[in-house]
C-alpha positions as CSV (number, residue, x, y, z in Angstrom):
1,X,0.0,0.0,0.0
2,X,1.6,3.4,-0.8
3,X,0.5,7.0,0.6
4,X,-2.3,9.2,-1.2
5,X,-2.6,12.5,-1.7
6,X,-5.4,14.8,-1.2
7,X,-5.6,16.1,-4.0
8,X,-7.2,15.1,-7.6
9,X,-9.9,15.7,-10.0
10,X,-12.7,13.0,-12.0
11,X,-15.6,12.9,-13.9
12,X,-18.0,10.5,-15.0
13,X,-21.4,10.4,-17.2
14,X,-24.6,8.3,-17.5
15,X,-28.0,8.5,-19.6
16,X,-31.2,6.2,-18.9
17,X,-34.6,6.8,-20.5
18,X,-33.8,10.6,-22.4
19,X,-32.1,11.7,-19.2
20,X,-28.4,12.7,-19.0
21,X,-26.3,13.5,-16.5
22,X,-22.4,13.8,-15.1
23,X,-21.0,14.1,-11.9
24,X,-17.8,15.7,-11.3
25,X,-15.4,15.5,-8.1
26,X,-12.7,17.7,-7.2
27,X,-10.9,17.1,-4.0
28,X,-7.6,19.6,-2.4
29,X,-6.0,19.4,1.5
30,X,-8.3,19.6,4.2
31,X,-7.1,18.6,7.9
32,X,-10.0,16.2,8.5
33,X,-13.2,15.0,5.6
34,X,-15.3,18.1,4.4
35,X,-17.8,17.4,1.9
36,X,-19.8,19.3,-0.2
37,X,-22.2,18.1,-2.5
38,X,-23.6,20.2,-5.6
39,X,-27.2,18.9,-6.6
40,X,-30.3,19.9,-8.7
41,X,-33.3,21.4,-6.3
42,X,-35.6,18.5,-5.5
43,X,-32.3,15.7,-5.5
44,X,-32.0,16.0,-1.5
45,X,-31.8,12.0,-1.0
46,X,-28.6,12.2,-3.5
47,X,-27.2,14.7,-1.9
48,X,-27.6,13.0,1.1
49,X,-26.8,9.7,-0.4
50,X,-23.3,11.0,-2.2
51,X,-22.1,12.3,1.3
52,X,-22.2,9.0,2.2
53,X,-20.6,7.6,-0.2
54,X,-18.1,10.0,0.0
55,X,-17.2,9.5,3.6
56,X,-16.8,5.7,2.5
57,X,-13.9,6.4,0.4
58,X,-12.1,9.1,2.1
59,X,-10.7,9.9,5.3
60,X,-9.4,13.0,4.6
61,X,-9.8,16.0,2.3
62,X,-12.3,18.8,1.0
63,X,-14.3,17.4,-1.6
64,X,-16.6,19.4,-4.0
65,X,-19.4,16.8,-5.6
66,X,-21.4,18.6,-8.8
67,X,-23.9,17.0,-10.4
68,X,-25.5,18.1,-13.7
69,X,-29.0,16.4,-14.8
70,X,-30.2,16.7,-17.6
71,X,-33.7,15.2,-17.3
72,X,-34.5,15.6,-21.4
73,X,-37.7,17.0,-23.0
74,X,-40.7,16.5,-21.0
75,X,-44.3,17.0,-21.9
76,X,-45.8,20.6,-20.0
77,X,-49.6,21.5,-19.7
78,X,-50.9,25.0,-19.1
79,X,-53.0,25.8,-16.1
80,X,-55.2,28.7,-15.5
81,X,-55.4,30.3,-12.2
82,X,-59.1,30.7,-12.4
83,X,-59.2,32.6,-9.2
84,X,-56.7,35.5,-10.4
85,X,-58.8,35.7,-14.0
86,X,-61.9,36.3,-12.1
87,X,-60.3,39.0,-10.5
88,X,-59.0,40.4,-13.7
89,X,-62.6,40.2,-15.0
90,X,-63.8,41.8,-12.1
91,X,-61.8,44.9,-12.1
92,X,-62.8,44.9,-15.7
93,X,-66.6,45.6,-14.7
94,X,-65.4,47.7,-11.9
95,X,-63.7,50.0,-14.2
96,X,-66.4,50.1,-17.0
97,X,-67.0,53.4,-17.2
98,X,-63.5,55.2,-16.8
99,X,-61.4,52.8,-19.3
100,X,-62.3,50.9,-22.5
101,X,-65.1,48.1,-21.5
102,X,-64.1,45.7,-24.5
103,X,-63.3,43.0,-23.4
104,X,-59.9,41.7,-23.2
105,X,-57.7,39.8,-25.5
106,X,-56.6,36.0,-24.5
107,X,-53.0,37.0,-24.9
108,X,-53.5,40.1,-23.0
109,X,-54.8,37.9,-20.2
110,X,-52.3,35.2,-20.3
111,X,-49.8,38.0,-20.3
112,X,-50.4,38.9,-17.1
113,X,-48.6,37.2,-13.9
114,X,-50.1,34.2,-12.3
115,X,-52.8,33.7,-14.6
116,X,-51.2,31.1,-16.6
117,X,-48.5,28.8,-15.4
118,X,-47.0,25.6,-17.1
119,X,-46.6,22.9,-14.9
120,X,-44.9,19.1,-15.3
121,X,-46.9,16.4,-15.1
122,X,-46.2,14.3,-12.0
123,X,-43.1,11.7,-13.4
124,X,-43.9,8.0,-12.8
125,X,-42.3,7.0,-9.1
126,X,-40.9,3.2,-10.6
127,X,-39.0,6.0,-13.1
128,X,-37.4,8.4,-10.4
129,X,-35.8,5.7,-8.6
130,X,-34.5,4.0,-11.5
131,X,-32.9,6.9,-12.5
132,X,-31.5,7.9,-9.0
133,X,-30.0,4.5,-8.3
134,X,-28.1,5.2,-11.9
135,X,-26.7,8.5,-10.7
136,X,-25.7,7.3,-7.2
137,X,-23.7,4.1,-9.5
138,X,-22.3,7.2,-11.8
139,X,-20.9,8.9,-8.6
140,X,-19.2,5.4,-7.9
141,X,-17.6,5.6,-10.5
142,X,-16.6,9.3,-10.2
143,X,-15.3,8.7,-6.6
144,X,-13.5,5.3,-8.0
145,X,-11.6,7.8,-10.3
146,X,-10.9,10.5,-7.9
147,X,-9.2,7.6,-5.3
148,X,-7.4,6.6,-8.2
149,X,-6.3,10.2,-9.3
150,X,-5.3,10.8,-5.3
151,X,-3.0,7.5,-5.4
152,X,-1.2,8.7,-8.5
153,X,-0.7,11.5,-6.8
154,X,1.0,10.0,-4.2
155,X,2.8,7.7,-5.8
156,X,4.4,11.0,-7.6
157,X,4.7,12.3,-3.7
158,X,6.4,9.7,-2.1
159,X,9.7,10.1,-3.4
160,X,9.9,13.5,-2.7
161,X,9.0,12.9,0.8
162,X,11.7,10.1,0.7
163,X,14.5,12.8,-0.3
164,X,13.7,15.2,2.2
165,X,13.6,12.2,4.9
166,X,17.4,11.5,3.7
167,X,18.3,14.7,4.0
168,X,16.9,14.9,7.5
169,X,19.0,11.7,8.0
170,X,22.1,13.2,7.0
171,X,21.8,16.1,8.9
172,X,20.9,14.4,12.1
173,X,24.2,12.3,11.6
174,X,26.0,15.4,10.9
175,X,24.9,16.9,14.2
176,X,25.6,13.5,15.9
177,X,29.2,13.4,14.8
178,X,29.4,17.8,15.6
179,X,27.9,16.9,18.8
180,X,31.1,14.4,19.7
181,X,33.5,16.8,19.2
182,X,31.6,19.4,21.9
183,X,32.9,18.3,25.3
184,X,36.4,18.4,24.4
185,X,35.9,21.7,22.7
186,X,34.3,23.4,26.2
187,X,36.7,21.4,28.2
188,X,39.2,23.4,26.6
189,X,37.4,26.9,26.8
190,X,36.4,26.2,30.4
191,X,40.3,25.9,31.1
192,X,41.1,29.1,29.3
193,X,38.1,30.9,31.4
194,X,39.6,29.2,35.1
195,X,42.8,30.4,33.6
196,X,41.7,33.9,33.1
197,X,40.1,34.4,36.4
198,X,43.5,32.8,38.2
199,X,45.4,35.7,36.4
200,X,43.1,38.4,37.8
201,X,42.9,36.7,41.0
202,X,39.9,36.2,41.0
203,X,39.3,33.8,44.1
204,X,36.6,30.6,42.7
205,X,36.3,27.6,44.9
206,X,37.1,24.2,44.1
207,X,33.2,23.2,44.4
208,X,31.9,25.8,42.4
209,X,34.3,24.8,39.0
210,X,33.2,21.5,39.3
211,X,29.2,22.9,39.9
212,X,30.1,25.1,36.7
213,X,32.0,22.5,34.8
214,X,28.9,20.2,35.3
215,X,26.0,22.4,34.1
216,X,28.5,23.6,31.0
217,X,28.0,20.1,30.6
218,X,24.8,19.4,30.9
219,X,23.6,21.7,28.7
220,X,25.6,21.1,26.0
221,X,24.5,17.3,25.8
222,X,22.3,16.7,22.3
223,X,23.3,12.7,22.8
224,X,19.5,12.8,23.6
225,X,17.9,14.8,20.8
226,X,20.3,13.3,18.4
227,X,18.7,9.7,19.7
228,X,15.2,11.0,19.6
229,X,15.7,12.7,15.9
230,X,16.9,9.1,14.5
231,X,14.0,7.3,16.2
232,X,11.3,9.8,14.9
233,X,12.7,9.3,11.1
234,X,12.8,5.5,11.9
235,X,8.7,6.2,12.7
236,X,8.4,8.1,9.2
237,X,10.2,5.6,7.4
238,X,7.7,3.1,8.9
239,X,4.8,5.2,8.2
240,X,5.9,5.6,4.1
241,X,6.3,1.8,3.8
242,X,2.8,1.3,5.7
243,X,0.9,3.9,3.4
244,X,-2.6,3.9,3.4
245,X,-4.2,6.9,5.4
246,X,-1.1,8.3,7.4
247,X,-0.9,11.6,7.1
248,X,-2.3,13.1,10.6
249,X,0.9,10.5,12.0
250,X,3.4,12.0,9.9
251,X,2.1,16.0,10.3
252,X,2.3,14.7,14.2
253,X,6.2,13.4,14.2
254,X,6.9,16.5,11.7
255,X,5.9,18.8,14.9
256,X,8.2,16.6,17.4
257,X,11.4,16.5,15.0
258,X,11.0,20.1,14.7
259,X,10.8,20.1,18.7
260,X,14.3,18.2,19.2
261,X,15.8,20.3,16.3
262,X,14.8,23.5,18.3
263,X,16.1,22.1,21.5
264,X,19.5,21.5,19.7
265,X,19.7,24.9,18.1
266,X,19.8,26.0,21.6
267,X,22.5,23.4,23.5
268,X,24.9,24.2,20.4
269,X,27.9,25.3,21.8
270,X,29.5,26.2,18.7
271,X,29.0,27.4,15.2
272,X,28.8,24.9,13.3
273,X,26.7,22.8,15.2
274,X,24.3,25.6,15.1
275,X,24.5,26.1,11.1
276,X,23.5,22.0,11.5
277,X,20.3,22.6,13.7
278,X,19.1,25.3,11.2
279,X,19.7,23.4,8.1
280,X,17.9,20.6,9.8
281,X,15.1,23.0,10.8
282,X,14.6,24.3,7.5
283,X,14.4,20.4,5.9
284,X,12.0,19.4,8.7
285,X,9.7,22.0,7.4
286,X,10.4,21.2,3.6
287,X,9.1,18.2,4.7
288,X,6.2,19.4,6.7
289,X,4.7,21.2,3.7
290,X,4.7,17.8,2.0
291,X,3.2,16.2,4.2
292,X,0.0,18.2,4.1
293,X,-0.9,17.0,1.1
294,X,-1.2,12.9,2.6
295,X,-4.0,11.7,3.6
């Protein structure tokens, strides 16, 4: 199983019985599933029928469902509203004697509003539900596509994610081998400071070198970072080769290698260490913005 991203595009068409219709599905990052479904007025068990499907597929991304029906020509009848032509006749009587009294025109009085209205006749239930169950298999096929479109995706992602991993590697072995070299290295500054404060005479007891000698110490040990950073790309590595639906672990171990590479930057007792813990920061986040697009 490989990783997938969140990100993709499909369509698919169906007909049955003069109707028409396509569904298309666009999907882009998203921390958790968001849905949103696109349907003709009236299609409200669709809708609520594609969510689900949806949700079946996916674990993770915005999705944008559209669906365009087409139900073909349909046979319309014309209906009167005989209550607002009686009151257009009324007023007509009413106002006999102050406008012209002959009588109106048919297309004057179909002209005006409500008085004639076309209306569908009532489509045969056996024929809805056929149809329906043919859109929802359409959008199977559209969200078939899209999970297919997402695993190319990340098939393309994967290596880049790999590259930066290595790099990380590197960079955590380069600290580890910087990070050796340290305690000899304030050993020998600690000796030049005791020195200079001998020469100016500067009375320093025996109990407070060694206190000071022990915190330099201390707080210049990354042995533990170091050992943390190699087990946290040990957990990515894992991950990658899992696949499948990873990507809230990985956004998770991005934030605690960033942690130990912050905590390094600020043990390193020298320069070059330092340039180490920034390099590593900047491809831990190189990474990060990677992994936002896994699901």
């Amino acid at each position: 199983m490989t990783v997938s991203s969140m990100t993709g595009y499909a369509r698919a068409e169906g007909a049955l019985d003069g109707a028409a219709w396509f569904w298309e599905a666009r999907s882009v990052n998203s921390k958790g599933l968001d849905v949103r479904c696109r349907v003709p007025p009236g299609s409200d068990a669709i809708d609520a029928a594609a969510r689900k499907a949806a949700a079946a597929v996916f674990a993770r991304g915005a999705l944008s469902l559209s669906l365009q029906l087409d139900r073909g020509e349909r046979q319309v009848a014309l209906k009167i509203n005989e209550a607002a032509l009686e009151q257009v006749l009324a007023l007509q009587d009413a106002l006999g004697g102050r406008v012209d009294p002959a009588p109106p025109r048919l297309d004057a009085l179909i002209a005006v509003r409500g008085i004639a209205e076309t209306v569908e006749p009532a489509e045969d239930a056996t024929v809805a539900a056929a149809r329906e169950k043919a859109i929802l298999a359409t959008l199977a096929d559209a969200l078939d596509r899209l999970a297919s479109a997402r695993a190319e995706e990340g098939a393309r992602l994967l290596p880049v994610l790999c590259e930066h991993l290595e790099t990380i590697g590197r960079l955590t072995a380069a600290a580890a081998a910087t990070a050796e070299a340290q305690p000899a290295m304030l050993r020998r500054r600690f000796e030049q400071q005791v020195a200079d404060l001998l020469e100016a005479r500067i009375g320093v007891g025996e109990d407070r070198l060694a206190q000071e000698a022990a915190l330099l110490a201390a707080k210049a040990d990354v042995r533990e970072e170091v050992d943390r950073l190699a087990s946290h790309i040990e957990a990515v590595r894992a991950l990658l080769d899992e696949g499948g639906t990873v990507g809230r672990k990985l956004d998770f171990l991005c934030q605690e290698l960033n942690r130990e590479a912050n905590t390094l930057c600020s043990k390193a007792a020298d320069i070059a260490l330092t340039r180490i813990g920034l390099d590593l920061k900047a491809a831990i986040e190189q990474f990060r913005e990677q992994v936002q697009n896994v699901e």
